[in-house]
PyMOL Python script that loads the backbone (N, CA, C, O; Angstrom):
from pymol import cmd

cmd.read_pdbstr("""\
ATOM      1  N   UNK A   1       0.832  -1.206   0.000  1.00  0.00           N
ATOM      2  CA  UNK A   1       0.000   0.000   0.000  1.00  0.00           C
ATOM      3  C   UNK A   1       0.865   1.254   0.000  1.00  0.00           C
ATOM      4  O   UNK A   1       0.627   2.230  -0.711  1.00  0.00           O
ATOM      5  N   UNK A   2       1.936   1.153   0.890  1.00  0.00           N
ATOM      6  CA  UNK A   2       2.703   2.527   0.804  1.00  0.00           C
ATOM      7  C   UNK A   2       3.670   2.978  -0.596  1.00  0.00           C
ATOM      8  O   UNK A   2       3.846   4.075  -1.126  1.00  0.00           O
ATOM      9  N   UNK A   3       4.004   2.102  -0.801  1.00  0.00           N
ATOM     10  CA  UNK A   3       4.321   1.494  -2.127  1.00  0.00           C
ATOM     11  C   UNK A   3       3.655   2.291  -3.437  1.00  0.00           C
ATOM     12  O   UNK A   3       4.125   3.107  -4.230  1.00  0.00           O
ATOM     13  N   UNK A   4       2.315   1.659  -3.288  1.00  0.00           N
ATOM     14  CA  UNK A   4       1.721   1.850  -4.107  1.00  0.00           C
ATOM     15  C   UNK A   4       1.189   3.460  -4.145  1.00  0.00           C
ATOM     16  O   UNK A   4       0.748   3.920  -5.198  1.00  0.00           O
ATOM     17  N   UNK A   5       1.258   4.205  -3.026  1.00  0.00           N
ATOM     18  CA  UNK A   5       1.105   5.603  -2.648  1.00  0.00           C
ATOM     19  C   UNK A   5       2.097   6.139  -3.378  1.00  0.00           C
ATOM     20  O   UNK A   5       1.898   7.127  -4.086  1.00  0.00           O
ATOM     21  N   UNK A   6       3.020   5.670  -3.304  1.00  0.00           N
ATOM     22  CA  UNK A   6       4.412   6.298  -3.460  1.00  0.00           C
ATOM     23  C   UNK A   6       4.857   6.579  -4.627  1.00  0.00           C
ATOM     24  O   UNK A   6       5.612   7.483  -4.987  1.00  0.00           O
ATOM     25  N   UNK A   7       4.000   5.186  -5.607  1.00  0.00           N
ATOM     26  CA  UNK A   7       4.510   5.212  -6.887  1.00  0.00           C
ATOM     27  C   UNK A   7       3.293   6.506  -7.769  1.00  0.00           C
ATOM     28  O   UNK A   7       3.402   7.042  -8.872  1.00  0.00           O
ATOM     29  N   UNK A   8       2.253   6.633  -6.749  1.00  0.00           N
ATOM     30  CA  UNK A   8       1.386   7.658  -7.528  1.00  0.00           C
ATOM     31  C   UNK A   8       2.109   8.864  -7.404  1.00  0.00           C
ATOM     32  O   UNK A   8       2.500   9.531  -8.361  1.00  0.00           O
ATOM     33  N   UNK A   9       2.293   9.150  -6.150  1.00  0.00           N
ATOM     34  CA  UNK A   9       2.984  10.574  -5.498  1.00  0.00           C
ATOM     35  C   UNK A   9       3.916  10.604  -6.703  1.00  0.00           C
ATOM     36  O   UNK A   9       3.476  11.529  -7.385  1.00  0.00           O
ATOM     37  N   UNK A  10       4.653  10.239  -7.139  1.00  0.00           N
ATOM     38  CA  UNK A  10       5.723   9.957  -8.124  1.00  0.00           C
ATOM     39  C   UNK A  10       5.633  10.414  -9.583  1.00  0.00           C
ATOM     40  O   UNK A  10       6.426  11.146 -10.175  1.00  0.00           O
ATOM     41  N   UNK A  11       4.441   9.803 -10.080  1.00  0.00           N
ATOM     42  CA  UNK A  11       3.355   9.707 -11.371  1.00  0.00           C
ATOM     43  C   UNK A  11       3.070  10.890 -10.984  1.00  0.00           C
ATOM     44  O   UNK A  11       3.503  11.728 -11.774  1.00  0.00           O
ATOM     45  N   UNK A  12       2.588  11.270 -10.208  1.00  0.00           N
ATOM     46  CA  UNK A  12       1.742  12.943 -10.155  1.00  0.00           C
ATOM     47  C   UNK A  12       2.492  14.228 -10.317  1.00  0.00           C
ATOM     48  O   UNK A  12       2.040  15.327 -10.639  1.00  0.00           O
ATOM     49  N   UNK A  13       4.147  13.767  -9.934  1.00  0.00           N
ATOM     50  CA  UNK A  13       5.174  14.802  -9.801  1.00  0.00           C
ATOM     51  C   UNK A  13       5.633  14.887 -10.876  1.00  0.00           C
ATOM     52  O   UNK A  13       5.948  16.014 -11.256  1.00  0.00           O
ATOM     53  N   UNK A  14       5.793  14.023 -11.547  1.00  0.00           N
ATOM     54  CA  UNK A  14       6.274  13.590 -13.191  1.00  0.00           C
ATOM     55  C   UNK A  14       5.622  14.438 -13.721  1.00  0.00           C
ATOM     56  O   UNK A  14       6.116  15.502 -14.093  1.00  0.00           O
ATOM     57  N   UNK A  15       4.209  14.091 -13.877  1.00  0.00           N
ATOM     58  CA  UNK A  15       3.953  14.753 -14.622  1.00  0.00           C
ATOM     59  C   UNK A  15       3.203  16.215 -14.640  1.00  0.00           C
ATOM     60  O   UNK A  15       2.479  16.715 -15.501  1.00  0.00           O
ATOM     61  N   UNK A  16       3.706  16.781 -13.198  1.00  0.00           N
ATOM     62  CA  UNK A  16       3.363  18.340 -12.875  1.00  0.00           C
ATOM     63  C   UNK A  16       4.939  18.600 -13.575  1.00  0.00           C
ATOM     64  O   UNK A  16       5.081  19.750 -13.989  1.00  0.00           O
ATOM     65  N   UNK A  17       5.853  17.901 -13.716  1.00  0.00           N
ATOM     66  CA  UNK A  17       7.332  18.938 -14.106  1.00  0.00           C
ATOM     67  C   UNK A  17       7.127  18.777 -15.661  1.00  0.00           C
ATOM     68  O   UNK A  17       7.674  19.615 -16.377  1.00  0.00           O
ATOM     69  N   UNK A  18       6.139  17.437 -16.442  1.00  0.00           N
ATOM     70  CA  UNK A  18       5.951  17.820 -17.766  1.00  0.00           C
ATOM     71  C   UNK A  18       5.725  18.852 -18.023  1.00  0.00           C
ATOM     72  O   UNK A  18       6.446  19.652 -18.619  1.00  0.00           O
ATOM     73  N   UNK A  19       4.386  19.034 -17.495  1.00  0.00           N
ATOM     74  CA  UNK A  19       3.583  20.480 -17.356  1.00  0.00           C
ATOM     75  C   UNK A  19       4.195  21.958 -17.756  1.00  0.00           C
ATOM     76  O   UNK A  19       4.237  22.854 -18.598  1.00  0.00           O
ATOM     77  N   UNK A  20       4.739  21.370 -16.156  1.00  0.00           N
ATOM     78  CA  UNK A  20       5.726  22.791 -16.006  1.00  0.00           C
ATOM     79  C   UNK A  20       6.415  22.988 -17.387  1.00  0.00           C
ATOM     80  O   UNK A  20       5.911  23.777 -18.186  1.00  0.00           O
ATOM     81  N   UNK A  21       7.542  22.306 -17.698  1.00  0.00           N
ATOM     82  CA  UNK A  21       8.368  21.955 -18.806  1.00  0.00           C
ATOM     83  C   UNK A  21       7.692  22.794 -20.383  1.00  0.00           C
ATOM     84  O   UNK A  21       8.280  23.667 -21.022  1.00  0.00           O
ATOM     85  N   UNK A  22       6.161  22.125 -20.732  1.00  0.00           N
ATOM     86  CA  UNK A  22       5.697  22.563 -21.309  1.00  0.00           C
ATOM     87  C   UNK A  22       5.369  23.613 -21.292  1.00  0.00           C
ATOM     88  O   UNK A  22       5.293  23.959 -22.470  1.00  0.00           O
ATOM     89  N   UNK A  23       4.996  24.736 -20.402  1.00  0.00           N
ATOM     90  CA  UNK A  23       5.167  25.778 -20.607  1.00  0.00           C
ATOM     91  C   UNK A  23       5.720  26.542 -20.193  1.00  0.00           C
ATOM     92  O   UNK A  23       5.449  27.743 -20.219  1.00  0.00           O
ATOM     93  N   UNK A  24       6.657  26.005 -19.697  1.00  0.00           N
ATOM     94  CA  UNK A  24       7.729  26.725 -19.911  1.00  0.00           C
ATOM     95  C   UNK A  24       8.440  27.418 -21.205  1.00  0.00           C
ATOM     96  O   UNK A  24       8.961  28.526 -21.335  1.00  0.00           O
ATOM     97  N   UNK A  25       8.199  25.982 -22.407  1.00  0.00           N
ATOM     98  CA  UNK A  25       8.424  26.158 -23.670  1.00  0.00           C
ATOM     99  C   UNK A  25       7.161  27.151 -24.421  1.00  0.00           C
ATOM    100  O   UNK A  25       7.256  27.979 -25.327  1.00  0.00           O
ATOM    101  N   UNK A  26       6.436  26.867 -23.941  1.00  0.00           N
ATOM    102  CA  UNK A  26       5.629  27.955 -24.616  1.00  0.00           C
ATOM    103  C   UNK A  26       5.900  28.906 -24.428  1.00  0.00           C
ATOM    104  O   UNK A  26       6.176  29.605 -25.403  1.00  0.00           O
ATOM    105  N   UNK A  27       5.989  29.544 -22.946  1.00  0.00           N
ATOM    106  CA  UNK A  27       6.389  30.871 -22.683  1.00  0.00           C
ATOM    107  C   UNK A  27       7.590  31.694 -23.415  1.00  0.00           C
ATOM    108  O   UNK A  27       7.579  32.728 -24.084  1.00  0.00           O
ATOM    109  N   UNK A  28       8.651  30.788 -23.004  1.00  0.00           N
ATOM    110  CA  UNK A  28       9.848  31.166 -24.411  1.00  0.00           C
ATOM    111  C   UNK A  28       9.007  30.993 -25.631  1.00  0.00           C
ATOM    112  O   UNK A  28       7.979  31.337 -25.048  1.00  0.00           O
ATOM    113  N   UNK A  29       8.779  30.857 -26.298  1.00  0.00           N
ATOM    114  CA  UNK A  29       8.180  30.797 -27.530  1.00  0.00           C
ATOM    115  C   UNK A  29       7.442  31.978 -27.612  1.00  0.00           C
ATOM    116  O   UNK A  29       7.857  32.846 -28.380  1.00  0.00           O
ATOM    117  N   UNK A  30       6.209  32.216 -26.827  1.00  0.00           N
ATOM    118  CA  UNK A  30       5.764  33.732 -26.885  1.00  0.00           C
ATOM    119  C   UNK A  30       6.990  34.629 -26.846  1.00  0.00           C
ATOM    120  O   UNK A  30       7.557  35.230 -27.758  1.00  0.00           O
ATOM    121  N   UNK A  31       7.157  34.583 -25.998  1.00  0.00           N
ATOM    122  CA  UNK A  31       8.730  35.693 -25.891  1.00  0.00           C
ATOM    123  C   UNK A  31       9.562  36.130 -27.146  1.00  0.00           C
ATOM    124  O   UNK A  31       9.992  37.242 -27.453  1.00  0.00           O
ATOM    125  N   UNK A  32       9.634  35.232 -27.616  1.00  0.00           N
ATOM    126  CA  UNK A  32      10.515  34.997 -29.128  1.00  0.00           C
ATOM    127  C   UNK A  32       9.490  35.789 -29.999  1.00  0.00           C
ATOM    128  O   UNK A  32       9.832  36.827 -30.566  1.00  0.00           O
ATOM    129  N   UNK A  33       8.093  35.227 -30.107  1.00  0.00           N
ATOM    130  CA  UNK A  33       7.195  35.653 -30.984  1.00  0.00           C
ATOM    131  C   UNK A  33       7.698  37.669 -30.955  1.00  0.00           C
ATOM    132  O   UNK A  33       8.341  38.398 -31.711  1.00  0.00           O
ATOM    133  N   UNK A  34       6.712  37.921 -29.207  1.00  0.00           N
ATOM    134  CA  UNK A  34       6.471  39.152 -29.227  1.00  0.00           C
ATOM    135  C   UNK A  34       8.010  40.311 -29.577  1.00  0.00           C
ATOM    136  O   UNK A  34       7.998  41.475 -29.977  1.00  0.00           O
ATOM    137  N   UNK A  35       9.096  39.494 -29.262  1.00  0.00           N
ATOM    138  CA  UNK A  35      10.203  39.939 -29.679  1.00  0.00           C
ATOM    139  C   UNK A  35      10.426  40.621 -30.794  1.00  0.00           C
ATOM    140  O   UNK A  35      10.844  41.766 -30.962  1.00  0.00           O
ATOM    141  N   UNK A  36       9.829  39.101 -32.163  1.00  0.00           N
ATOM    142  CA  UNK A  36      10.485  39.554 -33.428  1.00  0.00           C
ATOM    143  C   UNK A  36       9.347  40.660 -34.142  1.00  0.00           C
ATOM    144  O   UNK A  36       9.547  41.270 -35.192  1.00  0.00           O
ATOM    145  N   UNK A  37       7.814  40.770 -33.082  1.00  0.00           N
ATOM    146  CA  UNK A  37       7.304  41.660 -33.282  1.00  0.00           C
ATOM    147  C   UNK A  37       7.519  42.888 -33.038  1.00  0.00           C
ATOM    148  O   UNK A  37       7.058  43.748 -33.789  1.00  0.00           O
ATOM    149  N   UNK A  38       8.254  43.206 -31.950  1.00  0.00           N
ATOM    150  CA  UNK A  38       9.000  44.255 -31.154  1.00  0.00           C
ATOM    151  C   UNK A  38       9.931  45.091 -32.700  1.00  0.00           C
ATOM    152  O   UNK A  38       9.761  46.193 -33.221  1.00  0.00           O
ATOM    153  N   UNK A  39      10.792  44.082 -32.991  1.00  0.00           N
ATOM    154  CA  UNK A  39      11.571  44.389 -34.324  1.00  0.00           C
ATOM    155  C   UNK A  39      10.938  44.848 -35.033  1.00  0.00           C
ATOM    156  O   UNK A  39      11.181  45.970 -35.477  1.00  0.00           O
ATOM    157  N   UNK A  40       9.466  43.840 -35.538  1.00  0.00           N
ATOM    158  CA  UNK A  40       8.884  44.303 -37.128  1.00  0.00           C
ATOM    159  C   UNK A  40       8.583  45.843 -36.537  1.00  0.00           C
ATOM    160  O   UNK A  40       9.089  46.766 -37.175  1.00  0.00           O
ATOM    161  N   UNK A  41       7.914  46.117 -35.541  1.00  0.00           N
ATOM    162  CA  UNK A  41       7.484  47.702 -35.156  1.00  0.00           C
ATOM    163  C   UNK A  41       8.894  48.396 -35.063  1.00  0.00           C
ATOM    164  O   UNK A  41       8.548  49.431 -35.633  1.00  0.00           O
ATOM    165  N   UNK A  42      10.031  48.577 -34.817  1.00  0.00           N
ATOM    166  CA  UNK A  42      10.339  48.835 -34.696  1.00  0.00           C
ATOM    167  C   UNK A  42      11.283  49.110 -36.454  1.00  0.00           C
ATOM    168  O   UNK A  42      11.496  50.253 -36.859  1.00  0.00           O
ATOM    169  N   UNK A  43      11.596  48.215 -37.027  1.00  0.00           N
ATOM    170  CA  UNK A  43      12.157  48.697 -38.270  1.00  0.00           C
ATOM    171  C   UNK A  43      10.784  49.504 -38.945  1.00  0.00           C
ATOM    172  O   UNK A  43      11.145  50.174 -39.912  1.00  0.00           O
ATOM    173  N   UNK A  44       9.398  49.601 -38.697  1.00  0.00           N
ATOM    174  CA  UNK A  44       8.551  50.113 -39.765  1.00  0.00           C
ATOM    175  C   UNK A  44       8.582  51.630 -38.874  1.00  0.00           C
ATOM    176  O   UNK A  44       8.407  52.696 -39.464  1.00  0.00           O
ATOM    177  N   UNK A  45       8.760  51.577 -37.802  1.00  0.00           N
ATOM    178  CA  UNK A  45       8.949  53.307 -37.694  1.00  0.00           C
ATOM    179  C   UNK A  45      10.324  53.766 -37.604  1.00  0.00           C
ATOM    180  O   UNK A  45      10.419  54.897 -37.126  1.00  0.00           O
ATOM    181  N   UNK A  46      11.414  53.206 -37.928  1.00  0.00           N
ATOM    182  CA  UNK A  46      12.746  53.738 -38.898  1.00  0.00           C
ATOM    183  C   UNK A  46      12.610  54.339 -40.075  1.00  0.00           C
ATOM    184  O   UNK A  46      12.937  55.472 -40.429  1.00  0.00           O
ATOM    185  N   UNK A  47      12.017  53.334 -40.733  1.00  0.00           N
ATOM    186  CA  UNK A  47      11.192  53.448 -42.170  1.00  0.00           C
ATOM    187  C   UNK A  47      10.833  54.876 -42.406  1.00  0.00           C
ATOM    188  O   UNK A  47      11.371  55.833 -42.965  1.00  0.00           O
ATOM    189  N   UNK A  48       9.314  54.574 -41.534  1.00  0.00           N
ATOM    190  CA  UNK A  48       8.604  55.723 -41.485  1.00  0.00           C
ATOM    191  C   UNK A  48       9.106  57.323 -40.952  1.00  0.00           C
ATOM    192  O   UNK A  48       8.321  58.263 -41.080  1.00  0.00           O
ATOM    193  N   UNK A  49      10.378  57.508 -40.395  1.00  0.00           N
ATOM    194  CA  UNK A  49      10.598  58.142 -39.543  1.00  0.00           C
ATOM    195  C   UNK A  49      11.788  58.595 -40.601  1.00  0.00           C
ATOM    196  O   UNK A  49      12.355  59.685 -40.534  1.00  0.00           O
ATOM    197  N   UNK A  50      12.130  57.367 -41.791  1.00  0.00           N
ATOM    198  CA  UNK A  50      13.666  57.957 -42.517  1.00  0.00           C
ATOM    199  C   UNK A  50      12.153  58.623 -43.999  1.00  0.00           C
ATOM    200  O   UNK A  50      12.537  59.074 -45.078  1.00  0.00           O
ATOM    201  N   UNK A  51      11.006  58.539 -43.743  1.00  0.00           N
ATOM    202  CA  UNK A  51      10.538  59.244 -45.053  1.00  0.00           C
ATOM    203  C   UNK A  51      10.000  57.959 -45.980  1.00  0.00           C
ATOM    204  O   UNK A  51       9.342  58.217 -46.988  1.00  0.00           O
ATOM    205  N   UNK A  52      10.249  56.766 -45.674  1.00  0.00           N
ATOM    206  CA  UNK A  52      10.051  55.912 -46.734  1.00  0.00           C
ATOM    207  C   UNK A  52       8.988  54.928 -46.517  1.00  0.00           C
ATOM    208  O   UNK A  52       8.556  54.652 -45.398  1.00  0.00           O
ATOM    209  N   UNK A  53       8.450  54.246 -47.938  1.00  0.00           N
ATOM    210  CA  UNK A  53       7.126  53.535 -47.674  1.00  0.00           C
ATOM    211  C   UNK A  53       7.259  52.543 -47.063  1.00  0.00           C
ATOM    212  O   UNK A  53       7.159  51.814 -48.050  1.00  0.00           O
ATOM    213  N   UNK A  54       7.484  51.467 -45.804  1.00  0.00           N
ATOM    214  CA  UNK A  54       7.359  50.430 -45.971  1.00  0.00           C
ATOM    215  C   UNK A  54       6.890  49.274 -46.198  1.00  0.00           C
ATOM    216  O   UNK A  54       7.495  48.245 -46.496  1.00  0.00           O
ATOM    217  N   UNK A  55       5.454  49.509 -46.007  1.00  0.00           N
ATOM    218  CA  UNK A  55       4.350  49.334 -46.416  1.00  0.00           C
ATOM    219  C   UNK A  55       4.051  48.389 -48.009  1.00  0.00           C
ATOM    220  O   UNK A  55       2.903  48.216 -48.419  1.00  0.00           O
TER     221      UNK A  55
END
""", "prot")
cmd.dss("prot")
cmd.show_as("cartoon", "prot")
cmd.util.cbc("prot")
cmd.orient("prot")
């Protein structure tokens, strides 16, 4: 029986650090996203700011 507690407690922890794990990766992944969005705004008001269409 304790055993058998033990091996759930175990199973349950596993797979709360998948979890975790997983979004963890997502989160980097947003990050990355809003980043290279950060850039696109940011080169289109260079653009806009040197006079030119980028558009």
């Amino acid at each position: 029986m304790l055993l058998h507690c033990y091996c759930n407690l175990t199973t349950m922890f596993n797979r709360r650090a998948a979890a975790i794990d997983e979004l963890s990766t997502a989160i980097n992944e947003l990050a990355t996203s809003v980043n290279e969005l950060h850039g696109q705004i940011h080169n289109r008001n260079v653009y806009s700011i040197q006079g030119r269409n980028y558009f």
